[in-house]
SELUM-475975 format. One line per 3 residues: for each residue x negated, y, z of C-alpha. Coordinates in Angstrom, 3 decimals. Example, Ala and Ser with C-alpha at 12.3 -4.5 7.8 and 13.67 -1.06 7.14 Angstrom:
BEGIN
-12.300:-4.500:7.800 | -13.670:-1.060:7.140 $
% end
This chain:
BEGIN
-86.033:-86.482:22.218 | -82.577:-85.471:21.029 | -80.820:-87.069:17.640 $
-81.918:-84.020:15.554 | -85.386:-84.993:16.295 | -85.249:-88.613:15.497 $
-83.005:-87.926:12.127 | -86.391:-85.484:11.484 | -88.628:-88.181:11.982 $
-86.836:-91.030:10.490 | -86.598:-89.468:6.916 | -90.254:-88.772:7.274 $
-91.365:-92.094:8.117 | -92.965:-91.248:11.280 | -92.065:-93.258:14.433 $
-94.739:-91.673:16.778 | -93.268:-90.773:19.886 | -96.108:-87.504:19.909 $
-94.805:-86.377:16.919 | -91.792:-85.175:18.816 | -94.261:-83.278:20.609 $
-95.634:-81.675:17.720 | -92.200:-80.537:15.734 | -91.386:-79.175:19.264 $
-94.193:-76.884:19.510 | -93.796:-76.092:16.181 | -90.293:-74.864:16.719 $
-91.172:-73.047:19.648 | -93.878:-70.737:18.398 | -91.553:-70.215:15.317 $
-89.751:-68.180:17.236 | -92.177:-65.333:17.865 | -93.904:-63.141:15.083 $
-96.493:-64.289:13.714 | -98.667:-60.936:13.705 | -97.772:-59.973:17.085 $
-97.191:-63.420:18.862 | -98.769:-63.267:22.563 | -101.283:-66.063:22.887 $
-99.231:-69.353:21.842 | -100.176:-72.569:23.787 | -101.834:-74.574:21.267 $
-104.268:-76.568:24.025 | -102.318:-79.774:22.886 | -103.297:-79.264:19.170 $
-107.170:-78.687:19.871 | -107.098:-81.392:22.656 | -104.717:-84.503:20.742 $
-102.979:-83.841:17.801 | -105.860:-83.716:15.440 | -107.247:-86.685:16.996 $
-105.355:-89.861:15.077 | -104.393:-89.526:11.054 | -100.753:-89.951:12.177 $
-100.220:-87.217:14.698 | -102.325:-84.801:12.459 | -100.030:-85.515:9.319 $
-96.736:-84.984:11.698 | -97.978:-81.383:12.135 | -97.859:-80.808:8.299 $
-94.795:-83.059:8.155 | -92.874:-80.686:11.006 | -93.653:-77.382:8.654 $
-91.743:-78.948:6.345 | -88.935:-80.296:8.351 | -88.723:-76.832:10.019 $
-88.396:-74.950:6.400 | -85.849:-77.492:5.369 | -84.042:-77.162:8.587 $
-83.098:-73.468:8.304 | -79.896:-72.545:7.179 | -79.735:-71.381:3.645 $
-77.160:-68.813:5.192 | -80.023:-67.725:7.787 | -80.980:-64.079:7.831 $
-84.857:-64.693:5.835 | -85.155:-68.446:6.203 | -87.158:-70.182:3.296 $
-83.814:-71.805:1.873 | -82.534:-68.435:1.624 | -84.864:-67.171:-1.208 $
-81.919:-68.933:-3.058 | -79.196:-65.896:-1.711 | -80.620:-62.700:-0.570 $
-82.827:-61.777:-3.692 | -80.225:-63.023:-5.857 | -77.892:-60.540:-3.995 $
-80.547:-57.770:-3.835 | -80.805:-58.334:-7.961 | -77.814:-59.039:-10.214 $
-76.804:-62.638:-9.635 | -74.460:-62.685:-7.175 | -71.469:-60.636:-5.765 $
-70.036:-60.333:-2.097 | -66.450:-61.260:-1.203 | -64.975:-57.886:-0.528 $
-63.994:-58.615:3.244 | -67.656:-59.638:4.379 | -68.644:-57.340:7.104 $
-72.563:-58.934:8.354 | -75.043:-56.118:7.706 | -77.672:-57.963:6.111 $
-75.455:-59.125:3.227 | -73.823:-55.873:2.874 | -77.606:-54.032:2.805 $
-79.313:-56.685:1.000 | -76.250:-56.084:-2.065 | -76.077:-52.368:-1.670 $
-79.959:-52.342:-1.711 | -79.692:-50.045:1.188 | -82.030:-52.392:3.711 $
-83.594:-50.137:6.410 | -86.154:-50.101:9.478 | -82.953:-51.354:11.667 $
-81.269:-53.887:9.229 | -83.469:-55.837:7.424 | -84.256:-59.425:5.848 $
-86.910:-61.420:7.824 | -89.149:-63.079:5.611 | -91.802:-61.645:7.389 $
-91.226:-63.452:10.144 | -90.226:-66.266:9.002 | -93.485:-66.779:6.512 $
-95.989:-65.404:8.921 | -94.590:-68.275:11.105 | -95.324:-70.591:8.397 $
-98.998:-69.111:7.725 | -99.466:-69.590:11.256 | -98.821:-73.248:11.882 $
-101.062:-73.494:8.786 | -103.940:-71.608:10.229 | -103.552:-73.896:13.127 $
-103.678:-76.542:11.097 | -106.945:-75.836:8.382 | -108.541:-75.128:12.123 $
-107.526:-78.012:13.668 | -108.609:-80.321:10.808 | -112.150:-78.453:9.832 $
-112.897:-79.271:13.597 | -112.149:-82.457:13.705 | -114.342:-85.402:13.792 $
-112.412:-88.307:14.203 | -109.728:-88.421:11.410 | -110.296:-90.149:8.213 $
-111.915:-88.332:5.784 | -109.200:-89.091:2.948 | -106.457:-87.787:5.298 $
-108.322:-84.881:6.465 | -108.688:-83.873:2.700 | -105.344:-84.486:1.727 $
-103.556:-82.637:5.168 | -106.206:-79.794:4.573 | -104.821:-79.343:1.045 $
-101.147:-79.368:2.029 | -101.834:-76.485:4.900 | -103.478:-74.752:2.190 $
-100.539:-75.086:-0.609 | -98.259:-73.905:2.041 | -100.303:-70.735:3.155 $
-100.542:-69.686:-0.487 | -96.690:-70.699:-1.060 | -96.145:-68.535:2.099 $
-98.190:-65.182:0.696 | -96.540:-65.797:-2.952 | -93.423:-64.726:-1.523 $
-94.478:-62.185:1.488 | -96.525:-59.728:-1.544 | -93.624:-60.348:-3.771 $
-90.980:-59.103:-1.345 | -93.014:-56.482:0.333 | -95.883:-55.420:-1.624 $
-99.259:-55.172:0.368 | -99.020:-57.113:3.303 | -101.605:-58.146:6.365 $
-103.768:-60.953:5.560 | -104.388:-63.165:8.612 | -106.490:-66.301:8.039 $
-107.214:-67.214:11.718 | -105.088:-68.023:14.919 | -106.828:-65.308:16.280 $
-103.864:-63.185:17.479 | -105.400:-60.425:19.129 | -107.070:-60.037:15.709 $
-103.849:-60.218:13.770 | -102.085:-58.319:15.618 | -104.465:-55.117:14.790 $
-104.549:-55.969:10.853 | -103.079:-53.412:8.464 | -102.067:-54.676:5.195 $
-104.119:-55.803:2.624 | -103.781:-55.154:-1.205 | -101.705:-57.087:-3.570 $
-105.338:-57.990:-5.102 | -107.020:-59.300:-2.072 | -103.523:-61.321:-1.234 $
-103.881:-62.765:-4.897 | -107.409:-63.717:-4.860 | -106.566:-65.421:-1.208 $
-103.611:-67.349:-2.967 | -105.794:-68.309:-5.449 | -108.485:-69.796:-3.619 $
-106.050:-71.744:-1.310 | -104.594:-73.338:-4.618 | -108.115:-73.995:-5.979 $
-109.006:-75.612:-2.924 | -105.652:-77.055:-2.431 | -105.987:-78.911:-6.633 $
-109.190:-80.113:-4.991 | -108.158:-81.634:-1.822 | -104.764:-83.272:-2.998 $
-103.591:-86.348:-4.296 | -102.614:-87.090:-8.099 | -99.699:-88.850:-6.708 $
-96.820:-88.098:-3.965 | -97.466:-89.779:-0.927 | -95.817:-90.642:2.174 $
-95.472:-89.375:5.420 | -98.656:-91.824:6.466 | -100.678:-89.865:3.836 $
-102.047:-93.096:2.224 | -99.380:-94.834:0.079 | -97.212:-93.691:-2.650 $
-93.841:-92.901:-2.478 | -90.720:-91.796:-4.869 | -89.942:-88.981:-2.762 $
-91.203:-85.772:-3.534 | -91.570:-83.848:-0.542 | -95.077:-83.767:-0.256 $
-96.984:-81.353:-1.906 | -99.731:-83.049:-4.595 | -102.056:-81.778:-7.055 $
-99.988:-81.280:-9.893 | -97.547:-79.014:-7.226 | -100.310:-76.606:-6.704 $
-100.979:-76.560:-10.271 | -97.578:-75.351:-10.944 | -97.988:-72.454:-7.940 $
-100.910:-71.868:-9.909 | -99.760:-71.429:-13.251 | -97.100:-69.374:-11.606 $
-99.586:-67.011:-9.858 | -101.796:-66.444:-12.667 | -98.654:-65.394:-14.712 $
-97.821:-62.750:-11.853 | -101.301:-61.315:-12.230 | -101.684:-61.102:-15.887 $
-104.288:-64.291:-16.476 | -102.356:-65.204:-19.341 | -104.963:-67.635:-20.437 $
-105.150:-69.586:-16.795 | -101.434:-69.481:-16.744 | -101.084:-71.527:-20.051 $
-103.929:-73.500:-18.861 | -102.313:-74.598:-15.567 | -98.702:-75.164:-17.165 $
-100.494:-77.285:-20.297 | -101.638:-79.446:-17.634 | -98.359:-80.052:-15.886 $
-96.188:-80.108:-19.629 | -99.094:-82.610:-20.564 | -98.535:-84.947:-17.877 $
-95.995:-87.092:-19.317 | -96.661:-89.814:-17.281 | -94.753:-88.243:-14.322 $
-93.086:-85.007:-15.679 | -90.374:-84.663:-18.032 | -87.427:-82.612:-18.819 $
-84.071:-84.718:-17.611 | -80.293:-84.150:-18.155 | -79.322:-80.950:-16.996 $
-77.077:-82.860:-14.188 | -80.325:-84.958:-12.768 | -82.474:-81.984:-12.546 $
-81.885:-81.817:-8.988 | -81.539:-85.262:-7.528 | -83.909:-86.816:-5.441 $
-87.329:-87.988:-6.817 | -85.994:-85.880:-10.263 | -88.396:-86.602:-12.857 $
-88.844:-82.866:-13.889 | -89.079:-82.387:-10.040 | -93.046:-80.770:-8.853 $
-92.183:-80.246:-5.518 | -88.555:-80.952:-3.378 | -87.604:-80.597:0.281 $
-86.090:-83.246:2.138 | -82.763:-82.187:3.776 | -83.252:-82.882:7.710 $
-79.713:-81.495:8.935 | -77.584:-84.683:9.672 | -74.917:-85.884:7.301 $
-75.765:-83.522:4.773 | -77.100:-83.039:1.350 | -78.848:-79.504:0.455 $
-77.684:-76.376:2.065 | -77.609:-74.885:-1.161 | -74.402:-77.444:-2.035 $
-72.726:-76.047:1.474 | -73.661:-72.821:0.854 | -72.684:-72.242:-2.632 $
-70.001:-74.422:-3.601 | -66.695:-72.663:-2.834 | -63.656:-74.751:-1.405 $
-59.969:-74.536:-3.464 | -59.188:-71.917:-0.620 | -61.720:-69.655:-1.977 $
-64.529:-67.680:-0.750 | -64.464:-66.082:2.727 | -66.796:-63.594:4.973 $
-68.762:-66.328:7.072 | -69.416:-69.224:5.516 | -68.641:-69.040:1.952 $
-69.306:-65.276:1.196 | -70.885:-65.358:-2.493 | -70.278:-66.075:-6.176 $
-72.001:-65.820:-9.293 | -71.721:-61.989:-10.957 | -70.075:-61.100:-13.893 $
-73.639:-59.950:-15.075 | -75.036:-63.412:-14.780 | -71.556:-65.047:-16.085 $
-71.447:-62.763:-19.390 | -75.461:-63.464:-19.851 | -74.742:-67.438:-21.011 $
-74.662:-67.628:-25.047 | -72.005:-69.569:-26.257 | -72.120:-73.775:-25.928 $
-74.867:-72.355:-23.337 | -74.199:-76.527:-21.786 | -75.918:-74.750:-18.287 $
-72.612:-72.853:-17.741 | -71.174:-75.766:-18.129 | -72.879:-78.294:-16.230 $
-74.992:-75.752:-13.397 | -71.434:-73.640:-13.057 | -67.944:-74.346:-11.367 $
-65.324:-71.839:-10.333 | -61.758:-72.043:-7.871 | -58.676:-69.895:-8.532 $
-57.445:-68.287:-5.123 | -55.208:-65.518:-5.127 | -55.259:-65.257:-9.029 $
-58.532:-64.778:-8.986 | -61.165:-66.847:-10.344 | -64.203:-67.123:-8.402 $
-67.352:-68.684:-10.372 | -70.303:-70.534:-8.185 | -73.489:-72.310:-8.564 $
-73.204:-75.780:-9.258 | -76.650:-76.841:-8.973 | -76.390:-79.102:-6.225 $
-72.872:-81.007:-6.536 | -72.618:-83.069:-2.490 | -71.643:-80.509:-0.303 $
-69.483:-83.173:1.210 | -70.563:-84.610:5.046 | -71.956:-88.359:5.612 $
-72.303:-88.616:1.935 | -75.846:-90.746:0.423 | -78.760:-88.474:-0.051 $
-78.811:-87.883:-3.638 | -80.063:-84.372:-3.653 | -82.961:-82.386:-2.549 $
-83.717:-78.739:-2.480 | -85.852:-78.586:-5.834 | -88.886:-75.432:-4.904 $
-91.101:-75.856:-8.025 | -89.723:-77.802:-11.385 | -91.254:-78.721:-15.061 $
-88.681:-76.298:-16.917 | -89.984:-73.111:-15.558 | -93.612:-74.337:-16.758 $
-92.607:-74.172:-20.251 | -91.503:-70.743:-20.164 | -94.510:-69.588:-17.920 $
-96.061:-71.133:-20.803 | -93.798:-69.185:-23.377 | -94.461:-66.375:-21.552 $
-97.992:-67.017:-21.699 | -98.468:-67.617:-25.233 | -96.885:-64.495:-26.539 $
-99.787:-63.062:-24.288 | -102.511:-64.730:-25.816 | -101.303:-63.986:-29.158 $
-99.557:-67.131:-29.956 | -96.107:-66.678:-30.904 | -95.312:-70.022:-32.607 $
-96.443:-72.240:-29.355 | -94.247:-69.855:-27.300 | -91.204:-70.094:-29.934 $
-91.684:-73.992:-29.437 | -92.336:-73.645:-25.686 | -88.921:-71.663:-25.291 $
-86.480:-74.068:-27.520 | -87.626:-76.672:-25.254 | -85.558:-75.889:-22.343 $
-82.743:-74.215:-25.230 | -82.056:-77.415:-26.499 | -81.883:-79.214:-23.600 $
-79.212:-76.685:-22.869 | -77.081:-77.163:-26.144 | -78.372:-73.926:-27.954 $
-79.866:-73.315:-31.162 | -83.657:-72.375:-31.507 | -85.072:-68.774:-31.207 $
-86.910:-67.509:-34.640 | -88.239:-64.141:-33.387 | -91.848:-63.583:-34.286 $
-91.613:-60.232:-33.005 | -93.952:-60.349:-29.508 | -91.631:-57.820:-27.638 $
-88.371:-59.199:-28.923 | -90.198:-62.843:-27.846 | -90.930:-61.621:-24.142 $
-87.326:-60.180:-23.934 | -85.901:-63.741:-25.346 | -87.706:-65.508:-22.401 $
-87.062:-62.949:-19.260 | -82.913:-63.852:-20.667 | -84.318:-67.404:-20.397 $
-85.122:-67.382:-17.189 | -82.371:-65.436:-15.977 | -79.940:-68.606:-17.134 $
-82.428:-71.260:-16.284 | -83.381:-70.181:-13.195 | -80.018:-68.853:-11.352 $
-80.368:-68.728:-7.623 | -83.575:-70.489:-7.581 | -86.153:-69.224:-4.912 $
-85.821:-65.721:-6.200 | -86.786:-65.639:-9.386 | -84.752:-63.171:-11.100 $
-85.243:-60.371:-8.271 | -89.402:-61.032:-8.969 | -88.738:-61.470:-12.970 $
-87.094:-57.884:-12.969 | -89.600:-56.066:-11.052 | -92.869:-58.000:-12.706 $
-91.469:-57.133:-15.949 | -91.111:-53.575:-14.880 | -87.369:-53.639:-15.933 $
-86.229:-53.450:-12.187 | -85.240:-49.495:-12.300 | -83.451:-49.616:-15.723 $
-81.765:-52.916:-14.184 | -80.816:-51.888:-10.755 | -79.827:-47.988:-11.577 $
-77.007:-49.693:-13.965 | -76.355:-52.602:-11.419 | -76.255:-51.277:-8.225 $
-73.693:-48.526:-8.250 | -71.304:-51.230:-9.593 | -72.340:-52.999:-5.986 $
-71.401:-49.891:-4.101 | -74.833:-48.181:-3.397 | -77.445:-45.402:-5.188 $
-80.325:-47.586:-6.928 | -83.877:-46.166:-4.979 | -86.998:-47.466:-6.842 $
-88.559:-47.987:-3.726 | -86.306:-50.787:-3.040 | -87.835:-53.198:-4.982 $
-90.280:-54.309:-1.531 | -88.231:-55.100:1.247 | -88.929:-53.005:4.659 $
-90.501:-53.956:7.892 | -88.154:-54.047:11.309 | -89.268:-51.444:13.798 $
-89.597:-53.976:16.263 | -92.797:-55.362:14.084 | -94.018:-51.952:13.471 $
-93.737:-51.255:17.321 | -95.905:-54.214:17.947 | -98.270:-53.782:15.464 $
-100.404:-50.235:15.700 | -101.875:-50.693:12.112 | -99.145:-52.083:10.751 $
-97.473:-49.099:8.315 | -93.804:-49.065:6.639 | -93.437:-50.353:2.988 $
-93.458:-47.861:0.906 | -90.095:-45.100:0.963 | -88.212:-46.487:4.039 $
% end
């Protein structure tokens, strides 16, 4: 096994020699697509790995070390959700000499069947392993029944995390629940509906099977990290989800129970929100690439040289910049900037170690308590109550230094929060690119924005498109919508 294996392992706390087998495989079949892949070999899974608690929790356990893994610079990896919607919406711009296709597509909004971004593949590869794995567990007989719940829960989590982001980015898409792959590759998509009621159920099931606590990489004893999926993380999916499909009253019921679980959530100092084990942290990866923090520190934080086409090709957008209020203490804390060539060149500061063979202090934060209050906000103005959304919102607006929002207009409300987000939530997973097109502001948005970025704003380029290649492959597999 080679050192990038055994740093994998060791940060995991697994010391099984067959777990290098697993993260192997794992690797391997990543490569392929998921709804076309020719029949992996997955006899070692069905005849071993779900034999012993420890080999079947590696499985989960290489999932996440293979999300973590990926480049956040990676063309569609899962740490990218941080870049290329942020450049597809209004966050960030391009350094002016940057010539790779995808970046210059993704900003222009101009993606096609030829140059795309692969999510696709790089989620169906996820939904695969965890296919695999809800097979390989349901079939098992000799595993513990506590760590057969728990695993089954965490392949469940990830298939609905996995979906979340596939309907999000490209509408209606194929809904494969099996490891069946001469089935797959014949499905045509599915409806945002059916794809929502799927990620519901996993999360339902997922709340069920999980623990109240995070646990380690032995699935039976507590640990500080949070890189584990528990409970309370598919809660927070869930709350998410709901909100996404108009259940205003489920959404404020799933937040209330994360906001009402002082005991291990709270709102920290804007400069701790992203450390390791962060108290307002629901769900983290671990970073698995040696000597290094996050790859969203590496990525984002621009040297004193300044920005450049390959490896540091992005900064924060004047729209984003100009959206902070004044003594807004997120733009001053969350955002740093060098001067090269007179020119001053603002970044996210997030994630401060971008330096090499520095302590692990940081993790890549996926789910956190802040944006439950303001699903909550959001929520509230829903169901009709304006003053627990007011409070909601001037939660996470004092924390940031600013004073509290008095509108008890509903509309005016909903606006104050979407601006909320957008400065909360700034190159985080995506969420302004989904925020602007779930609250139907992406044309108005994107028509003023997108010229500025050197392109014509096409409504249809809200979902992202399919490669040829996949549509080759797949005969009922049809084009998003307008490429």
């Amino acid at each position: 096994m080679d050192n990038k294996f055994k740093i994998i392992y060791g940060r995991f706390g697994l010391v099984s020699r067959f777990a290098g087998v697993i993260l192997i495989l794992l690797f391997h079949t990543s490569c392929k697509k998921f709804i076309t892949v020719e029949p992996p070999i997955t006899s070692i899974n069905e005849g071993n790995i779900y034999a012993s608690d420890v080999t079947a929790a590696s499985v989960l356990t290489g999932i996440y070390s293979k999300m973590s893994n990926n480049s956040i610079i990676a063309n569609g990896s899962v740490l990218s959700l941080s870049v290329i919607p942020a450049l597809s919406a209004d966050e960030l711009s391009l350094y002016s000499s940057v010539t790779n296709t995808t970046y210059l597509s993704t900003y222009r909004n101009s993606l096609s069947e030829t140059v795309v971004v692969d999510f696709w593949g790089v989620f169906y590869s996820i939904i695969y392993s965890c296919n695999s794995a809800v097979e390989g567990l349901t079939s098992s007989g000799t595993l513990s029944p506590v760590v057969k719940q728990r695993l089954l829960g965490e392949a469940k989590f990830l298939r609905a995390f996995s979906f979340f982001y596939l309907v999000n980015l490209y509408g209606d898409v194929p809904l494969p629940l099996t490891t069946n792959w001469e089935e797959n590759a014949l499905l045509s998509r599915a409806s945002k509906e059916e794809v929502y009621n799927q990620i519901i159920q996993d999360l339902d099931d997922a709340r069920q099977s999980l623990a109240d606590i995070y646990l380690s990489g032995d699935i039976r004893s507590e640990t500080a990290d949070r890189s584990r999926p528990n409970k309370w993380s598919a809660t927070a999916l869930l709350a998410r989800v709901y909100l996404y499909k108009g259940d205003f009253p489920n959404a404020e019921k799933m937040a209330t129970n994360l906001i009402e679980n002082v005991a291990m959530y709270k709102l920290v100092e804007l400069n701790d929100v992203f450390k390791k084990g962060s108290a307002e942290s629901i769900w983290q990866l671990q970073p698995t690439a040696l000597g290094e923090n996050t790859q969203e520190a590496r990525m984002f934080i621009i040297p004193e040289t300044g920005p450049n086409a390959d490896r540091w090709p992005v900064f924060l957008s004047d729209t984003l910049l100009n959206s902070f209020e004044k003594g807004d203490l997120r733009k001053i804390d969350w955002v740093d900037s060098v001067m090269a060539d007179n020119i001053a060149y603002f970044f996210p500061y997030k994630y401060k170690v971008e330096k090499l063979n520095e302590p692990v202090t940081e993790y890549s934060t996926m789910l956190r308590l802040a944006e439950q209050y303001l699903i909550r906000a959001e929520a509230r103005v829903k169901n009709g109550n304006v003053p627990g959304a007011k409070a909601d919102l001037n939660e996470i607006r004092r924390r940031a230094g600013l004073a509290d929002i008095n509108d008890s207009n509903p509309e005016l409300l909903l606006g104050d929060i979407l601006h909320e987000r957008q400065v909360e939530l700034f190159t985080e997973c995506g969420h302004r690119w989904l925020d602007i097109k779930r609250a139907k502001k992406v044309d108005d948005i994107m028509n003023a924005i997108t010229p500025r970025k050197g392109g014509v704003w096409k409504s249809s380029w809200q979902f992202y498109p399919v490669s040829v290649l996949e549509l080759q492959r797949a005969q009922n597999l049809d084009q998003t919508q307008g490429y």
